[in-house]
N, C-alpha and C positions, 0 to 999 in steps of 0.2 A: 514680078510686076506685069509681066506680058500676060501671064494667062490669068492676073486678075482684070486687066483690060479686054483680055477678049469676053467673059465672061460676061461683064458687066455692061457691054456696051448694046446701045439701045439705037432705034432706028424714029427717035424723038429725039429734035437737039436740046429740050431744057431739061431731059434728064441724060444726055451726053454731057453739058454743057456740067450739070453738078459733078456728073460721076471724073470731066476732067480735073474739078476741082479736087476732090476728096483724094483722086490718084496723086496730087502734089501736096497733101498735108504729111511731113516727115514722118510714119507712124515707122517705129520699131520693129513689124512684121516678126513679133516674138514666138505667134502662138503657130501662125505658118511653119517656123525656124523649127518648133517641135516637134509635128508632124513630119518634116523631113527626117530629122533625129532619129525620130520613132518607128518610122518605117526601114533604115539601115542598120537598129541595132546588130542584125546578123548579115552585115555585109551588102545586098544587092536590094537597090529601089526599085519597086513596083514603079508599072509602067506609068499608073493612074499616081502615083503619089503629087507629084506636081499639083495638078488638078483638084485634088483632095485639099492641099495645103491653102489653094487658092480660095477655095466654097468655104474653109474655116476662118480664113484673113475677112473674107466678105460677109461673114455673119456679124463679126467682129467689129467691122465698121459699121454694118445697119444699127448696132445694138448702142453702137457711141452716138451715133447720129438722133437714135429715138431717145439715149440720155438727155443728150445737150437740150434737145427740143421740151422735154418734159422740167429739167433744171432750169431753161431758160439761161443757160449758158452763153458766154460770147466770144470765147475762147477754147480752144482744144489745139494743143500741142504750138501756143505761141500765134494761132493764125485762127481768124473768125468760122466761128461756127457755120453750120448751114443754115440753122435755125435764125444766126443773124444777119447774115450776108442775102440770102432770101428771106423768107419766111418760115413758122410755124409749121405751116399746111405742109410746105415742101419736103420740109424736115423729115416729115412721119412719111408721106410717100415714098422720097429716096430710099428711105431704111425698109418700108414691105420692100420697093422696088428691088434692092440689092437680097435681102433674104432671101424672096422670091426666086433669083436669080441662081441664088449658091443652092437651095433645092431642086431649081428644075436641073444644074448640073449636076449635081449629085445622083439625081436619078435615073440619069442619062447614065453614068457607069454603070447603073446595074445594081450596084452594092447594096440589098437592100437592110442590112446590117449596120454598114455605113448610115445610110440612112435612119435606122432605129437611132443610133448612140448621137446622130449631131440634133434628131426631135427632139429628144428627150432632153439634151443641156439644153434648146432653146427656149422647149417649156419651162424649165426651172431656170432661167434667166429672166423668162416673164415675172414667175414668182418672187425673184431674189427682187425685183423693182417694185413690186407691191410690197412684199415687207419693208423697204431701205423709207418708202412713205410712210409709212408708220415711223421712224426711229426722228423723222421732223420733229423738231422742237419738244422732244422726251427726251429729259433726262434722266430720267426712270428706267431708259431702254437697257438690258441687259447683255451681259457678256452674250449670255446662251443664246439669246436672241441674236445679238451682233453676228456671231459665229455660223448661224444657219442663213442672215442673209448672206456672207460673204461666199460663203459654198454654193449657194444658190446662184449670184449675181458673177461671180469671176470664175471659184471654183470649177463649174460646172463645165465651163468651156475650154479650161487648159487640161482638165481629164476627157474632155470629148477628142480634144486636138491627139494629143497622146494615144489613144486608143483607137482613134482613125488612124494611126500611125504604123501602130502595130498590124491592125487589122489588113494594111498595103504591104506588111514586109514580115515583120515577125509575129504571127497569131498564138502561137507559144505565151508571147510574153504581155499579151493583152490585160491580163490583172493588174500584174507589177507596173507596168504603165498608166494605167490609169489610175492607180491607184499615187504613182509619181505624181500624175499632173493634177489631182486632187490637190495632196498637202502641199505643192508646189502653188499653185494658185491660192490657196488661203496665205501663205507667204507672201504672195507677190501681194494680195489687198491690204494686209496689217500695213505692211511696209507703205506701200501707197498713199494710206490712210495716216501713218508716221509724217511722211513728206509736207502734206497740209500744214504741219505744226514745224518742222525745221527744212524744209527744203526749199529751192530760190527758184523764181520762176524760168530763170534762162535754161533751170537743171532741168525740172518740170513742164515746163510748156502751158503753165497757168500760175495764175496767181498765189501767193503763200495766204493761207486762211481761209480757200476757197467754200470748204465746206463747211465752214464758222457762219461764213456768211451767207451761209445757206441754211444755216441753221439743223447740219446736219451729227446725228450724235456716234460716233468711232471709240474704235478701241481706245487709243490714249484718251481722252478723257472719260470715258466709262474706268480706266483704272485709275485715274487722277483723282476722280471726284469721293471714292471709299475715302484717302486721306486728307479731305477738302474738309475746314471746319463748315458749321450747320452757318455760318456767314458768307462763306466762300460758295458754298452750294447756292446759299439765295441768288448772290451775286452774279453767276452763274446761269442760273435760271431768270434773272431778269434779263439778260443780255436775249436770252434764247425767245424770250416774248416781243424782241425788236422785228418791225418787218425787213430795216436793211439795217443788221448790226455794222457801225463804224470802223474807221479803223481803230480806234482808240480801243471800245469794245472787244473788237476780237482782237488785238495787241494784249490784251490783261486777261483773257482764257488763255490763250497760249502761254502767256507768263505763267497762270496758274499751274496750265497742266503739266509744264517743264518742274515748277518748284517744287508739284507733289510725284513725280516721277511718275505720271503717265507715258512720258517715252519709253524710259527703259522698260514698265510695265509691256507694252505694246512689242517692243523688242526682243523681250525672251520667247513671247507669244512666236514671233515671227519665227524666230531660232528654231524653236519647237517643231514649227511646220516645215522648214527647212531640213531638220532632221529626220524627219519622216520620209520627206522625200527621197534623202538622199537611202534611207533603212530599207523602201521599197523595190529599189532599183540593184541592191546589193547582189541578187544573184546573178545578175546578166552579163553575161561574156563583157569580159574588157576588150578595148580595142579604143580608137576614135569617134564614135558616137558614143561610148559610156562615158567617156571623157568630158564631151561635149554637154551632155546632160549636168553633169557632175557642175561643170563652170555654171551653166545654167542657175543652179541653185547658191552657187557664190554669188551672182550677178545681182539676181532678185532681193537678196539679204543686204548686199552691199552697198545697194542705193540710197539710204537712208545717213551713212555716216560720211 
């Protein structure tokens, strides 16, 4: 948390004044937690790995920050957004300001490697948010589709973190890693995207139905809706033509997509990618950070029941 304040801090107090704020929102610091992982799998941390964890934490927050702003969010993790506690404008500033921020450090190491692997997730994070605009009020939106936003949109950054990781400590194991934090983040979105439909907000940090009422279309109900009669699809789709689906509303898709097992649909999905992950990681020295990794992907899976 130190060296994401040193980082981040600006020599303007209304964007001090945000970046105190966003430093007291509870975030998980999961994808940082990686990076540290990833860089000890053979025992000794690069001297820059701190530093590295910290420019990945802060990509991480701009990219929540330009969500919530774009969603029109008022809520992240139990506690008001930027977009509502300021404004709009501010929102999108903070978020260049902190990227900004986690590049010009990053380039300051040196690493221009480093550098290639966190560009390239954050272009395809851009992208993963133009696709996730398209899947608004389609219910037509496809698995295949679903699946390349999620790689694009999450994916992309928990195999950046991972392979920044490696790249500070173990460059041997740079594939298997990245390749962990791939199917690992497609894990972590199904799962996430699960929670919408059975998770409580005190668990979550936002409301249940959030993306209902946002009119946004997820795995479980792209698997619900195949065994949804041509009534229950209408039904369905009329909710999705609402500009603020109710509670009632999104109370009775959920209902649906639990009766036709679009949970557990979304669930084995998850499983899958958990598996993957953990299939990539299989050749790497045991010890305490394989361990580590290993719980990682319990963690991820585990949220949801």
């Amino acid at each position: 948390m130190d060296e994401l304040r040193r980082i981040a801090v600006a020599d303007f107090s209304m964007v001090d004044e945000v970046n105190d704020y966003l430093m007291r929102v509870p975030g998980k610091m999961f994808r940082p937690t990686l990076v540290l992982l990833c860089s000890e799998i053979e025992g000794e941390r690069h001297d820059d790995a701190v530093t590295l964890a910290a420019v990945v934490e802060l990509v991480h927050i701009a990219t929540l920050v330009h969500d919530d702003a774009v969603d029109h969010s008022v809520l992240r993790r139990g506690m008001p957004t930027v977009n509502s506690a300021w404004t709009h404008q501010i929102a999108i500033i903070m978020g260049d300001y902190l990227y900004s921020r986690a590049v010009t450090e990053l380039a300051a190491l040196g690493d221009l490697e480093a550098v290639r692997v966190l560009g390239t997730a954050a272009n395809r994070m851009s992208v993963g948010e133009m696709r996730q605009l398209l899947s608004y009020d389609d219910i037509t939106y496809s698995e295949d589709e679903y699946f390349r936003l999620i790689a694009a949109k999450t994916a992309s950054l928990m195999a950046a973190a991972c392979e920044i990781g490696a790249l500070a400590g173990s460059p041997a194991n740079r594939a298997a890693l990245r390749n962990y934090g791939h199917s690992l983040g497609m894990a972590f979105q199904i799962t996430d995207d699960m929670l919408d439909y059975v998770g409580h907000e005190d668990v979550t940090g936002k409301p249940a139905g959030l993306d209902l009422r946002g009119r946004k279309v997820t795995l479980p109900l792209v698997g619900a809706l195949r065994a949804m009669s041509p009534v229950e699809v209408d039904e369905v789709r009329q909710v999705f033509t609402l500009g603020e689906p109710g509670d009632q509303e999104v109370g009775r898709v959920i209902s649906l997509v639990r009766e036709h097992g679009g949970i557990e649909y979304a669930r084995s999905k998850a499983v899958a990618c958990a598996r993957a992950a953990e299939a990539a990681i299989g050749g790497l020295p045991p010890g305490p950070m394989f361990d580590a990794l290993h719980e990682a992907v319990l963690y991820v899976t585990d949220r949801s029941r």
